[in-house]
Backbone of each chain as ProteinMPNN parsed JSONL, in Angstrom:
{"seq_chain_A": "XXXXXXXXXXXXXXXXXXXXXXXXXXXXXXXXXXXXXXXXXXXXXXXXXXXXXXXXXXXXXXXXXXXXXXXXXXXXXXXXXXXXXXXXXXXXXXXXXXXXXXXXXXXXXXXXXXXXXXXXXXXXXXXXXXXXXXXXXXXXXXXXXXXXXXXXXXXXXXXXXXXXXX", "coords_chain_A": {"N_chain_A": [[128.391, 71.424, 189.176], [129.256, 68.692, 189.643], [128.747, 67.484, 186.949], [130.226, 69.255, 185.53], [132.67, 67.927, 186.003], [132.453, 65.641, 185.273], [131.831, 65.516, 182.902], [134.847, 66.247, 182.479], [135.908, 64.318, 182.853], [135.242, 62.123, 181.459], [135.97, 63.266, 178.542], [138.189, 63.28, 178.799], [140.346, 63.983, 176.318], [139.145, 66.089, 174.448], [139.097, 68.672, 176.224], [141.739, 68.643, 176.938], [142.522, 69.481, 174.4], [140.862, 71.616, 173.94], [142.272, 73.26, 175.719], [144.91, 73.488, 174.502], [144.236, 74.563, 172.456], [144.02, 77.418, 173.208], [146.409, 77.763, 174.576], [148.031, 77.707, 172.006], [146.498, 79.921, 170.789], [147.465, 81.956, 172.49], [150.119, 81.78, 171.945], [150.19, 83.096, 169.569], [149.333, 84.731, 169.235], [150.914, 86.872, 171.12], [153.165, 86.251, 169.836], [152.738, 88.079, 167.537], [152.476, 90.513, 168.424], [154.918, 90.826, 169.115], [156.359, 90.921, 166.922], [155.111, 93.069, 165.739], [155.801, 95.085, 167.243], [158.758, 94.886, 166.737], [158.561, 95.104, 163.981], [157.706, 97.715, 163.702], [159.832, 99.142, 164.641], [162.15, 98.892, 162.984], [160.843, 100.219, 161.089], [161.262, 102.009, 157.846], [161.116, 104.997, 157.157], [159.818, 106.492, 154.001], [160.11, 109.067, 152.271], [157.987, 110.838, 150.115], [157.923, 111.225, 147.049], [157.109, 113.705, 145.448], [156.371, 115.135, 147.206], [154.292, 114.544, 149.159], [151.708, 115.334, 147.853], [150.006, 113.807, 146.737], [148.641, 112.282, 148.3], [146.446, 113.661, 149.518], [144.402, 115.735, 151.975], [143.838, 115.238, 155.533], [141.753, 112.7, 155.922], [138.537, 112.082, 156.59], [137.431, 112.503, 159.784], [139.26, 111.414, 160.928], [140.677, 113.544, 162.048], [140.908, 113.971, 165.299], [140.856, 116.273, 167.167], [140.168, 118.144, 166.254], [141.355, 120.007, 165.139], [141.804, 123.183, 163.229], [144.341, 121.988, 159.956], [146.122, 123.888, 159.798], [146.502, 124.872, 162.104], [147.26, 122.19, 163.641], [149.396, 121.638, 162.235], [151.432, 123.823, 163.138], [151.857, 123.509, 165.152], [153.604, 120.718, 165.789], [155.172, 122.035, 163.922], [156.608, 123.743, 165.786], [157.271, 121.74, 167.463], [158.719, 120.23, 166.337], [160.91, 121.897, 165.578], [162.051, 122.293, 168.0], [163.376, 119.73, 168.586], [165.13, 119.501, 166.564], [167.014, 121.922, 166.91], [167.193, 124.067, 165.294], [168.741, 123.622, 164.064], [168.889, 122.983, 160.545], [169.245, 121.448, 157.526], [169.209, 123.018, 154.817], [166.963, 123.161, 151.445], [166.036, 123.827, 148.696], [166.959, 127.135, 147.812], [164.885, 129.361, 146.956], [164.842, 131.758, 144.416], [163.736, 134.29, 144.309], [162.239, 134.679, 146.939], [161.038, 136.862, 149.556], [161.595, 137.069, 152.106], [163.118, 135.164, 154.109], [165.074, 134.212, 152.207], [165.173, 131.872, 152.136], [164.159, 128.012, 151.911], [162.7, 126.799, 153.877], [163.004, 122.795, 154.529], [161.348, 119.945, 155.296], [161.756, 117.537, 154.313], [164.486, 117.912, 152.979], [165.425, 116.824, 155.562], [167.145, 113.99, 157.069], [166.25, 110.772, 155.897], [166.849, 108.96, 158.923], [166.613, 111.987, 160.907], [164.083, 112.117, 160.029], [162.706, 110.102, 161.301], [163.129, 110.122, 163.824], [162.173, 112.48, 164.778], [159.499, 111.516, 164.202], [159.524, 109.231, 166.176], [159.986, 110.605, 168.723], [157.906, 111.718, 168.906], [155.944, 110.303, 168.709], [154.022, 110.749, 166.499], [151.843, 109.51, 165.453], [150.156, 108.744, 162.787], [150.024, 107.285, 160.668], [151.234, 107.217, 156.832], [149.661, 109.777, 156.306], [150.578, 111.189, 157.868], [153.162, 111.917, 156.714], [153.115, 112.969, 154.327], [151.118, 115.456, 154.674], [153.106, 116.442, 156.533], [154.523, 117.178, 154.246], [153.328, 118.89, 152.409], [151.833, 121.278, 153.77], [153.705, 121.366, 156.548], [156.201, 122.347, 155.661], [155.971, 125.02, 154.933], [154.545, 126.391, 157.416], [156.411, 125.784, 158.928], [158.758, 127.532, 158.126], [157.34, 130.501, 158.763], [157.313, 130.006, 161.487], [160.008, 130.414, 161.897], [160.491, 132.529, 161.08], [159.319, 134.144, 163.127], [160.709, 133.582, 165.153], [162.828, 135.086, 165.606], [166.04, 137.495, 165.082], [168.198, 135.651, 165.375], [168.179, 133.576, 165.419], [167.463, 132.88, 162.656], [169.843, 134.371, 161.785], [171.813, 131.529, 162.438], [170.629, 130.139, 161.234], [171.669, 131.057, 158.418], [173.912, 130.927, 158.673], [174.61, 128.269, 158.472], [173.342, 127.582, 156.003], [175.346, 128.876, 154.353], [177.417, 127.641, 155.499], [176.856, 125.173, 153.896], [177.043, 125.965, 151.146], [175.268, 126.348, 149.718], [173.537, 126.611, 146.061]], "CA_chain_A": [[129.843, 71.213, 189.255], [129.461, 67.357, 189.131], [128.596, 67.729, 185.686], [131.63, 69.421, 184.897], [133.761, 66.825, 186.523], [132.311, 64.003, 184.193], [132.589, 66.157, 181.074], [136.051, 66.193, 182.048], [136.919, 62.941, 183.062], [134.581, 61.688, 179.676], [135.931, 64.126, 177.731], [139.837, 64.309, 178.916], [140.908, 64.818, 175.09], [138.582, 67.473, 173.979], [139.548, 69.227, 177.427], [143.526, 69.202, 176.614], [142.351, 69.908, 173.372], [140.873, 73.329, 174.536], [143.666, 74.03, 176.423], [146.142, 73.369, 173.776], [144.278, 76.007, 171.387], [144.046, 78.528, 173.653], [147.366, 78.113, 174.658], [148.278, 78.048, 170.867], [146.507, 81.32, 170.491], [148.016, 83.27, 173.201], [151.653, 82.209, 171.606], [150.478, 83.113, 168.157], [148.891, 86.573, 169.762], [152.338, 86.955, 171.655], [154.215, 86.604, 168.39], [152.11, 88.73, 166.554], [152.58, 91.505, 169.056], [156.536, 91.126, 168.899], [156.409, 91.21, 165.513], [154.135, 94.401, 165.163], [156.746, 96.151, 167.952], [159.772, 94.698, 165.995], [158.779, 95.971, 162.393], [157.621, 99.725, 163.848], [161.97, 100.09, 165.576], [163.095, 99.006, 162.157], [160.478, 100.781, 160.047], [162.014, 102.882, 157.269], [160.104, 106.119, 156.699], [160.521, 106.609, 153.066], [159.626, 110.244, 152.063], [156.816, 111.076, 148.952], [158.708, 111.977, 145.911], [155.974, 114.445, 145.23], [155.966, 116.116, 149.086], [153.246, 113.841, 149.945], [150.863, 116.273, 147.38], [149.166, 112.641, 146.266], [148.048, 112.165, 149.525], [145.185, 115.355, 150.138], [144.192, 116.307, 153.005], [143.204, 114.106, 156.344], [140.639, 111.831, 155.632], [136.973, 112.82, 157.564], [136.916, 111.749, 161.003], [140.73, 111.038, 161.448], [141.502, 114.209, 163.091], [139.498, 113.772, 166.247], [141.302, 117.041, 168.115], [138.854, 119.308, 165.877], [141.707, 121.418, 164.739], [142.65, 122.961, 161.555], [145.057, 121.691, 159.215], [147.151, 124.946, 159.886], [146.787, 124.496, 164.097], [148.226, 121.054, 164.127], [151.05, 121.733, 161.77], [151.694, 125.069, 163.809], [152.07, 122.868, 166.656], [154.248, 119.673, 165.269], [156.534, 122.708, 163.627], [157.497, 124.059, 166.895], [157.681, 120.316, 167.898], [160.324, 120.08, 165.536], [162.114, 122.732, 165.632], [162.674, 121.876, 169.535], [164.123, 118.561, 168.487], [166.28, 120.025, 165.825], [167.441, 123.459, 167.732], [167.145, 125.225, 164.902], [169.727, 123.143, 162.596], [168.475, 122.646, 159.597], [169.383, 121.389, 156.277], [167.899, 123.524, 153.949], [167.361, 122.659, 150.392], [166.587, 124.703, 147.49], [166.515, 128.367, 147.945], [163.719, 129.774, 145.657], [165.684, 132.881, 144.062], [162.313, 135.525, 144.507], [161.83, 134.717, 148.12], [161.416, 138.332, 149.732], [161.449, 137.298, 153.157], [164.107, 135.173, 154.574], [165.029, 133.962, 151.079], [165.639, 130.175, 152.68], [163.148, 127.25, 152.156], [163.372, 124.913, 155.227], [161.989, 121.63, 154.187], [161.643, 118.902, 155.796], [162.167, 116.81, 152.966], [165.385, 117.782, 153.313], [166.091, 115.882, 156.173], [167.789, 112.906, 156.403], [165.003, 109.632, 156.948], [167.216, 109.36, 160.362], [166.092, 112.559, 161.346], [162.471, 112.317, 160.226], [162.272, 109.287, 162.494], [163.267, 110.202, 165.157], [161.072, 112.773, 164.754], [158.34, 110.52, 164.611], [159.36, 108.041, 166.832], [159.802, 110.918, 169.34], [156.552, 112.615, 169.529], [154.447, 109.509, 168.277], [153.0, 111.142, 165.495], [151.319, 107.891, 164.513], [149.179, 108.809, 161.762], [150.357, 106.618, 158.969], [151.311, 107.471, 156.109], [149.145, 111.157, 156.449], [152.008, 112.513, 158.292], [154.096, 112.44, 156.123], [152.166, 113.72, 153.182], [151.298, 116.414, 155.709], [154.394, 117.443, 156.422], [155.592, 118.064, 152.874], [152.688, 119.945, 151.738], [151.48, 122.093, 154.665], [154.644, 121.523, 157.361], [157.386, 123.562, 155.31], [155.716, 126.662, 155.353], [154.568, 126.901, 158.699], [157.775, 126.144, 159.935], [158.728, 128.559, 158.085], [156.672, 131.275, 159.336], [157.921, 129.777, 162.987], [161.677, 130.086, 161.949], [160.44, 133.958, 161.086], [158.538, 134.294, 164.432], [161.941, 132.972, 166.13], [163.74, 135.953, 165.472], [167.042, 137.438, 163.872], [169.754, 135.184, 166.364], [167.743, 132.115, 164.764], [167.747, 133.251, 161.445], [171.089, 134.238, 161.486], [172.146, 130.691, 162.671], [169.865, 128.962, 159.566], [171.971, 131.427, 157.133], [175.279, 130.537, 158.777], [174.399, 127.202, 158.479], [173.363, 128.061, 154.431], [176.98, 129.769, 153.97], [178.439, 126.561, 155.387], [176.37, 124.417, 152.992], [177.682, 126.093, 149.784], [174.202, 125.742, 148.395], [173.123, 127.514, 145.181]], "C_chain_A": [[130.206, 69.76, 188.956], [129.516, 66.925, 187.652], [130.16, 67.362, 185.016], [132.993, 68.242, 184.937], [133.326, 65.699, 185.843], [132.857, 64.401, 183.463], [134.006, 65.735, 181.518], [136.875, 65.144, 182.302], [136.477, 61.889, 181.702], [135.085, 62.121, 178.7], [137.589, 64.702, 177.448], [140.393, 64.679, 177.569], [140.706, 66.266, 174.592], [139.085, 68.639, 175.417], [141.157, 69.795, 177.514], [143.5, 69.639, 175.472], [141.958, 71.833, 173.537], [142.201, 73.971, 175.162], [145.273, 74.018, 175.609], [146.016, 74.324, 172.868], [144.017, 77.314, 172.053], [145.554, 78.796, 174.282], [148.422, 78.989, 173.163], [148.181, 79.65, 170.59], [146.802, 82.283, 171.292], [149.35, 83.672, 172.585], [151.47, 82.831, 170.074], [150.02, 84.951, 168.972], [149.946, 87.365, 170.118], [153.003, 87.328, 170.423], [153.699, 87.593, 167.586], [152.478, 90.301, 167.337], [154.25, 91.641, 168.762], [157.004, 91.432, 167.839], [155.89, 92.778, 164.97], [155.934, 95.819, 165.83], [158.64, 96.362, 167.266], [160.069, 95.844, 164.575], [158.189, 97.37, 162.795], [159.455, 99.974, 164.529], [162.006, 100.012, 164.54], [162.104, 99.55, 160.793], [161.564, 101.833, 159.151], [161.323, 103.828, 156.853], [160.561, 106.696, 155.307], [159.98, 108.325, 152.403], [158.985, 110.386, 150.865], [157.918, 111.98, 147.726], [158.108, 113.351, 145.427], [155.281, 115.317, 146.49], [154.542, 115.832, 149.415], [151.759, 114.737, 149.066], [149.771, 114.752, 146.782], [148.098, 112.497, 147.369], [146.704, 112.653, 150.005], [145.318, 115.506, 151.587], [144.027, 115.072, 153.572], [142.345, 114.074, 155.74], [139.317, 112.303, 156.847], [137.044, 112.294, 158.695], [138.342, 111.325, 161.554], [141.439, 112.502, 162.451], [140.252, 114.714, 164.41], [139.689, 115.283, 167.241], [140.312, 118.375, 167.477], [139.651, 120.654, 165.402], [141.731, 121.175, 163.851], [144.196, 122.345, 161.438], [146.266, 122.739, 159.681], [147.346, 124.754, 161.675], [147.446, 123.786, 163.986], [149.899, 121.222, 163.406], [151.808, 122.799, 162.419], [152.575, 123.979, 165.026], [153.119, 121.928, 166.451], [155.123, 120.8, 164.637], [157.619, 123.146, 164.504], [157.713, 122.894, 167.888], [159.365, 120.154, 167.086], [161.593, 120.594, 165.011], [163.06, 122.738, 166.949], [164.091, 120.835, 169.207], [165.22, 118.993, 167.381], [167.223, 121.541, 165.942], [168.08, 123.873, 166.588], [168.376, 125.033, 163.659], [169.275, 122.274, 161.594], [169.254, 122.502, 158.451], [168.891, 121.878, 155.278], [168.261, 123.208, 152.436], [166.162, 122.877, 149.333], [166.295, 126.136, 148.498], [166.119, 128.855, 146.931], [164.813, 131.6, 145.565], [164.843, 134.213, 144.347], [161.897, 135.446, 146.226], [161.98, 136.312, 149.175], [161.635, 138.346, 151.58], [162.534, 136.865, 153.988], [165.215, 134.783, 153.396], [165.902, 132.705, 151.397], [164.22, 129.739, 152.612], [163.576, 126.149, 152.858], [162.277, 124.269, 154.532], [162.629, 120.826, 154.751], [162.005, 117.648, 155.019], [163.6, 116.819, 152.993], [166.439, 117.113, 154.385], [166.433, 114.842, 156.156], [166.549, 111.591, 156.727], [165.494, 109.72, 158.31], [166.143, 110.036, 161.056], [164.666, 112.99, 161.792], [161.954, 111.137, 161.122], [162.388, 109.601, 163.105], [162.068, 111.559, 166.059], [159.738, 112.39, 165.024], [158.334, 109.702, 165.25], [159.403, 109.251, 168.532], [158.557, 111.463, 169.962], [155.238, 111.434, 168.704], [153.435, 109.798, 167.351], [152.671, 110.004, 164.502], [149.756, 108.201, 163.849], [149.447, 108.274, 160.333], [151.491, 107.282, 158.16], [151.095, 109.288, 155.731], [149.795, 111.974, 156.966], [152.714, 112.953, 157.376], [153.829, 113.462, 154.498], [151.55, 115.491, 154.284], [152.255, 117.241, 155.955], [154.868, 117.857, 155.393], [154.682, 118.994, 152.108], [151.937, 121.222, 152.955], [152.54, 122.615, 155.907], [155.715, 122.741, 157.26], [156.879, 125.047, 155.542], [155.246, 126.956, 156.309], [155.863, 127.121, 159.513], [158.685, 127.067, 159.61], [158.454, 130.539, 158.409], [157.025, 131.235, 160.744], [159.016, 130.587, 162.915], [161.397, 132.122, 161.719], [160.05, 134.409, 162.232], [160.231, 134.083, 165.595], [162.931, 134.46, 166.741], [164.932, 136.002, 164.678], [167.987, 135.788, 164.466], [169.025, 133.939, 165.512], [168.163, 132.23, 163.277], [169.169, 133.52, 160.755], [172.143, 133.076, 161.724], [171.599, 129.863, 161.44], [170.825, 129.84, 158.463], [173.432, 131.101, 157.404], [175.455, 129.165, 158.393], [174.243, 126.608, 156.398], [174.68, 127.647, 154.207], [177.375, 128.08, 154.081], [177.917, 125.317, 154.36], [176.983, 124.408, 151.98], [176.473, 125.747, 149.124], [174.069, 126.554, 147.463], [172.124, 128.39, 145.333]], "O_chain_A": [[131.161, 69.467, 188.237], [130.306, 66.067, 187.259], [130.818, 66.448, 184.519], [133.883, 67.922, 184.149], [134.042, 64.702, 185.934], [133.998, 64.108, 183.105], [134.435, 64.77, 180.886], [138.08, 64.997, 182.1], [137.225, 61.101, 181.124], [134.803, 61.494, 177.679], [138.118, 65.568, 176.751], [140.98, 65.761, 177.569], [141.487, 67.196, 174.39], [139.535, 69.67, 174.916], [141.626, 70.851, 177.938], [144.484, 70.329, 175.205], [142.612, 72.85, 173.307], [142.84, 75.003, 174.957], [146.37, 74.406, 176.012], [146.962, 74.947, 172.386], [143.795, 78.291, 171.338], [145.894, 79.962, 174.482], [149.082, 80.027, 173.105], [149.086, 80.436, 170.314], [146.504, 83.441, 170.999], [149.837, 84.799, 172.49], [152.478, 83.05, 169.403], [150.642, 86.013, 169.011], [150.067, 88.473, 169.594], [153.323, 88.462, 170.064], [154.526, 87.988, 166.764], [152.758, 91.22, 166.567], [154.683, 92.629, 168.169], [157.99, 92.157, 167.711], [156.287, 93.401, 163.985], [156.624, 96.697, 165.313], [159.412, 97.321, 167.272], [160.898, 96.686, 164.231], [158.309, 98.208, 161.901], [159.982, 101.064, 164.757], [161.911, 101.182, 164.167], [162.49, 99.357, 159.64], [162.53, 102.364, 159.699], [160.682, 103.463, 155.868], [161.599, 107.357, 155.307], [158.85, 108.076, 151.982], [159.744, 109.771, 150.117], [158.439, 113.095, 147.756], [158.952, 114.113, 144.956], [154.201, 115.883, 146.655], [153.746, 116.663, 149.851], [150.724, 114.749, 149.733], [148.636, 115.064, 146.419], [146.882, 112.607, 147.214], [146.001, 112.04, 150.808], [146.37, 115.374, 152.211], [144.004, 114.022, 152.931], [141.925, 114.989, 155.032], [139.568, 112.876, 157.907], [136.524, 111.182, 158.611], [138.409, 110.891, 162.704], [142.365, 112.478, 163.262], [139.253, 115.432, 164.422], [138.782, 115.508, 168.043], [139.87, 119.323, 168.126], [139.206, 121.794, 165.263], [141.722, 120.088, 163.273], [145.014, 122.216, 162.348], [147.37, 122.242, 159.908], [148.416, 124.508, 162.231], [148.603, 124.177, 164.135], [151.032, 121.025, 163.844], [153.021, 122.688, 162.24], [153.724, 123.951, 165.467], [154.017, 122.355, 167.177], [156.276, 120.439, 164.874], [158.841, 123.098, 164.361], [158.257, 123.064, 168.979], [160.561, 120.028, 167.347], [162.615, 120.206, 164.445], [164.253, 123.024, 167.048], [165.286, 121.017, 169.441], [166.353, 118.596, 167.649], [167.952, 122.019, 165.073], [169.294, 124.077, 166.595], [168.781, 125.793, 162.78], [169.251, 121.047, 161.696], [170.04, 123.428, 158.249], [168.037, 121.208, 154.697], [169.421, 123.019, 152.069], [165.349, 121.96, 149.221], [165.654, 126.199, 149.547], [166.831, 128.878, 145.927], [165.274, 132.278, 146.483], [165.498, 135.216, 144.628], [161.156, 136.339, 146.636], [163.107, 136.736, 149.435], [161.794, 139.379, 152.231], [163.089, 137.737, 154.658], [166.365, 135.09, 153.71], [167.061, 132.538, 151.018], [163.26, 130.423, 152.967], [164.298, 125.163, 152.708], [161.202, 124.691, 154.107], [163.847, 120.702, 154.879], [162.721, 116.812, 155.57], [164.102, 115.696, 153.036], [167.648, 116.91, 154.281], [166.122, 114.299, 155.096], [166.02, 111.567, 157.839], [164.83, 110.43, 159.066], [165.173, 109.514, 161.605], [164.155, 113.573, 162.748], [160.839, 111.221, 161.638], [161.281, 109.578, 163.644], [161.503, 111.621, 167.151], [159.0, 112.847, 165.898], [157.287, 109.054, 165.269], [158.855, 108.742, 169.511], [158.272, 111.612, 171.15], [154.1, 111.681, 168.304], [152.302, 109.318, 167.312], [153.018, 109.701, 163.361], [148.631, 107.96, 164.288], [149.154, 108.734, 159.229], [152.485, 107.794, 158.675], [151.923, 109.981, 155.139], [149.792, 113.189, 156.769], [152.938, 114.143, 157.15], [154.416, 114.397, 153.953], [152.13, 116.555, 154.066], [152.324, 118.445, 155.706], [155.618, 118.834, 155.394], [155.132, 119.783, 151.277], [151.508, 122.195, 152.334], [152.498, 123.772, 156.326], [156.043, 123.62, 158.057], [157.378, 125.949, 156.215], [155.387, 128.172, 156.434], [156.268, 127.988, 160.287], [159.432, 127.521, 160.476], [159.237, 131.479, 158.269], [157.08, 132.318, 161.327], [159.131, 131.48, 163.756], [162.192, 132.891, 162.26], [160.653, 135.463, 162.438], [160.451, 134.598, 166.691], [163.465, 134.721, 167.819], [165.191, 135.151, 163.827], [168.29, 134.951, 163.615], [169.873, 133.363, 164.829], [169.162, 131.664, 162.832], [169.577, 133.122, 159.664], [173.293, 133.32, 161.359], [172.256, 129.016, 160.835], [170.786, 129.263, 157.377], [174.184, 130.997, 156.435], [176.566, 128.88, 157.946], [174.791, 125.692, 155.785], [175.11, 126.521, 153.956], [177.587, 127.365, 153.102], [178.777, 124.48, 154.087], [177.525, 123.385, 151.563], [176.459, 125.007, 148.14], [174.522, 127.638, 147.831], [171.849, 129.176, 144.426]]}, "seq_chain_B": "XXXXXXXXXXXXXXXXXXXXXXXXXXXXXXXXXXXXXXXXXX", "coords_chain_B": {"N_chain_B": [[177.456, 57.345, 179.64], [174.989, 55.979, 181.779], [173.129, 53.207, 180.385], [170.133, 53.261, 181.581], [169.559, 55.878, 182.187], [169.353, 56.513, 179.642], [167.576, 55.749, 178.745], [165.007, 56.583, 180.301], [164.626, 59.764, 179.682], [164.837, 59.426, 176.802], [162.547, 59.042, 175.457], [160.317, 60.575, 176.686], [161.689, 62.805, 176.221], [161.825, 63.565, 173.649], [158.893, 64.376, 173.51], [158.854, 66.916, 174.829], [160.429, 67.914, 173.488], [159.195, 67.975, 170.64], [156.449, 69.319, 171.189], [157.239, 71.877, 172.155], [158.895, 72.461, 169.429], [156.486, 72.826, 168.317], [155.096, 74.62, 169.788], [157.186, 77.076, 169.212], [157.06, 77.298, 166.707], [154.679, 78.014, 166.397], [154.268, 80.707, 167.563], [156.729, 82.091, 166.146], [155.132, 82.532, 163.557], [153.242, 84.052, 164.03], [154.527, 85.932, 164.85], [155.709, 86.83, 161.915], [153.412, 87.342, 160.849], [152.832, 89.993, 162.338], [154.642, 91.578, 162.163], [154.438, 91.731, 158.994], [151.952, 93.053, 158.574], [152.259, 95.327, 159.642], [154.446, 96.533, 157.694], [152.789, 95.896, 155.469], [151.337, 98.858, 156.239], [152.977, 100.616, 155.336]], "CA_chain_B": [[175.86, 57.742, 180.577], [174.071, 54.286, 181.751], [171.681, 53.258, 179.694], [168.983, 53.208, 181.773], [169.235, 57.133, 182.053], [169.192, 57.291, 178.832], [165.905, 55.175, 178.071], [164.449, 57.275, 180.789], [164.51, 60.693, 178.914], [164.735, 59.384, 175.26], [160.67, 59.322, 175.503], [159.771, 62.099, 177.237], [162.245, 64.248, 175.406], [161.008, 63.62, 172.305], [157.236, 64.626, 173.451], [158.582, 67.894, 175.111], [161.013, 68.632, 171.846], [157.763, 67.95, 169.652], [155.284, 70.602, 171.625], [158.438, 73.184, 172.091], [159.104, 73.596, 168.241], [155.212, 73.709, 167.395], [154.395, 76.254, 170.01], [157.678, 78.387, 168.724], [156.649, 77.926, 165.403], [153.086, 79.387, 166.097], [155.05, 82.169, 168.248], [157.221, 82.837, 164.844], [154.444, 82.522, 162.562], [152.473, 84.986, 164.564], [155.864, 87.061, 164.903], [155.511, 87.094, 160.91], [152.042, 88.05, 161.006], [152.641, 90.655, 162.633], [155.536, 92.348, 161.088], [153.886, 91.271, 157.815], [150.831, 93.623, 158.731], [153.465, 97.119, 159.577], [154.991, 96.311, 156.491], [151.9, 96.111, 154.746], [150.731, 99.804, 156.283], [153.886, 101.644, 154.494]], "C_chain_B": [[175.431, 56.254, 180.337], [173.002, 54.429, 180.988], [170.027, 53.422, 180.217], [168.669, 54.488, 181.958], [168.814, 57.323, 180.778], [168.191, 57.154, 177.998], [164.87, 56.013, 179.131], [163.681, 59.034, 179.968], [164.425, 60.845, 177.682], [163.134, 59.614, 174.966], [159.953, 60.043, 175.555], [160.153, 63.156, 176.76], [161.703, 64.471, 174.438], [159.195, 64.726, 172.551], [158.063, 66.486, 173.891], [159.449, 68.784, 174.021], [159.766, 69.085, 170.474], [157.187, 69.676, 169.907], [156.463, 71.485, 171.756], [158.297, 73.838, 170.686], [157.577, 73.857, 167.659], [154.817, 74.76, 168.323], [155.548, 77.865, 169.328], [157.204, 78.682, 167.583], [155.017, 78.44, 165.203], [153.541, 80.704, 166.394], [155.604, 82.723, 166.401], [156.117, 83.084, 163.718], [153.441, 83.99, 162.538], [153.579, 86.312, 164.411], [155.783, 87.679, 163.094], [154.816, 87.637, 160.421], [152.24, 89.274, 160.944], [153.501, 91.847, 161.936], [155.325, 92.831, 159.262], [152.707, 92.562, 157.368], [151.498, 94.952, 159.1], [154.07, 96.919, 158.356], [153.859, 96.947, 155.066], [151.306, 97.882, 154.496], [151.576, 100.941, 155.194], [153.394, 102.267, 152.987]], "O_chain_B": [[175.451, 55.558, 179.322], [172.191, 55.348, 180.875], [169.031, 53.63, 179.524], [167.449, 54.653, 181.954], [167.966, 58.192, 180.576], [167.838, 57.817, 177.023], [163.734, 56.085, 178.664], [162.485, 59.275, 179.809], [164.08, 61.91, 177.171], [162.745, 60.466, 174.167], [159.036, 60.311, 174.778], [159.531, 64.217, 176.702], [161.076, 65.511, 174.238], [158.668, 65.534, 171.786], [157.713, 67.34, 173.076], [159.26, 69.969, 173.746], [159.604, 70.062, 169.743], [157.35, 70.716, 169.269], [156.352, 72.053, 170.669], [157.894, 74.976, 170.443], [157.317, 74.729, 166.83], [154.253, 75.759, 167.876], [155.194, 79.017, 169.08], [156.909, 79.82, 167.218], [154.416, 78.993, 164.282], [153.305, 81.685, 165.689], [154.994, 83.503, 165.669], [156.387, 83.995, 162.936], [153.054, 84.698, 161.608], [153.345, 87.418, 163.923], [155.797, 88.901, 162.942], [155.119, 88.459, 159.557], [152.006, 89.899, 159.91], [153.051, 92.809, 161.313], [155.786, 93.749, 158.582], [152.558, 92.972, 156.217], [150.874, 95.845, 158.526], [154.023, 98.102, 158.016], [153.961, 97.822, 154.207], [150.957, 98.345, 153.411], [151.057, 101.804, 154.487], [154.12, 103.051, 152.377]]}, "name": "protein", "num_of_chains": 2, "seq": "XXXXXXXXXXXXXXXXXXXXXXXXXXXXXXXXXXXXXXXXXXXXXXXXXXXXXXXXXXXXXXXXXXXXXXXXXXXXXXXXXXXXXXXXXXXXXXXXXXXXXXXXXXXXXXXXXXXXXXXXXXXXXXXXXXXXXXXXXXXXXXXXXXXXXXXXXXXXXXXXXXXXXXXXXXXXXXXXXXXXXXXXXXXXXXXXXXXXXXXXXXXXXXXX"}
């Protein structure tokens, strides 16, 4: 301990010197953190011109929950159909469709919406979400929005009608 | 204000004005960093 107490009475520069870069790097660590939390509120989620089809599939080892591709989007559809009760923007209707002859896409939503989306349920996977959602998402949630029943269905075609889409 | 207040604090202010704007400007620099690096992930 005597030691120490020379070093630092020998040594008082290098001593405030330590303590000036570790102070340094807590405020630069600090800032760096405010900064990270700053630019994720005012991120802008910009949607894949190409429904994220550039993208492929997850990458090996990124989906650690061990499901399929079709599970998780199953799951994140009826995530998002919660958060949007079932009012959708829909946007094109494919003319051959034999079933409800509506294509919900999420694509269609507004960025807004797809944030909040993502800022609600933390689906913090990059970039891979969203590529995700435009090539595997639509048609599950699809398949949901059929699973829902008519009273749903007939609320997505009232919703159509009031669109005026083609 | 008497002068002798004001040779009192002219000295000292200076030193604690100095270390103020370099620790904000590590804080902002780091703040840049960081934003710099979410930016980057898009």
């Amino acid at each position: 301990m005597k030691k120490v107490f020379d070093f630092t009475r020998n040594n008082a520069n290098v001593v405030w010197g330590v303590v000036a870069v570790l102070i340094f790097a807590f405020l630069f660590i600090m800032g760096r953190k405010a900064g990270i939390a700053k630019a994720q509120q005012t991120k802008k989620i910009v949607p894949y011109p190409d429904g994220g089809k550039s993208l492929g599939d997850w990458p090996k080892g990124s989906n650690t929950a061990g499901k399929t591709v079709d599970e998780i989007a199953t799951e994140w559809a009826k995530k998002v159909l919660d958060v949007t009760d079932g009012v959708w923007i829909t946007s094109p209707i494919p003319q051959n469709d034999r079933r409800l002859n509506v294509f919900i896409s999420l694509s269609a939503l507004s960025n807004d919406q797809l944030t909040a989306v993502y800022n609600k349920y933390n689906l913090n996977h990059g970039n891979k979400f969203w590529g995700f959602t435009f090539v595997s998402m639509t048609e599950v949630i699809y398949n949901e929005v059929l699973a829902y029943g008519s009273d749903v269905q007939a609320k997505l075609v009232n919703r159509l009608k009031s669109l005026k889409l083609k | 204000m008497p002068s002798i207040i004001v040779s009192l604090f002219a000295k000292p202010l200076q030193g604690v004005l100095i270390v103020t704007a370099i620790m904000a400007a590590i804080y902002f620099v780091g703040r840049e960093v960081g934003i710099a690096k979410i930016e980057s992930e898009v």
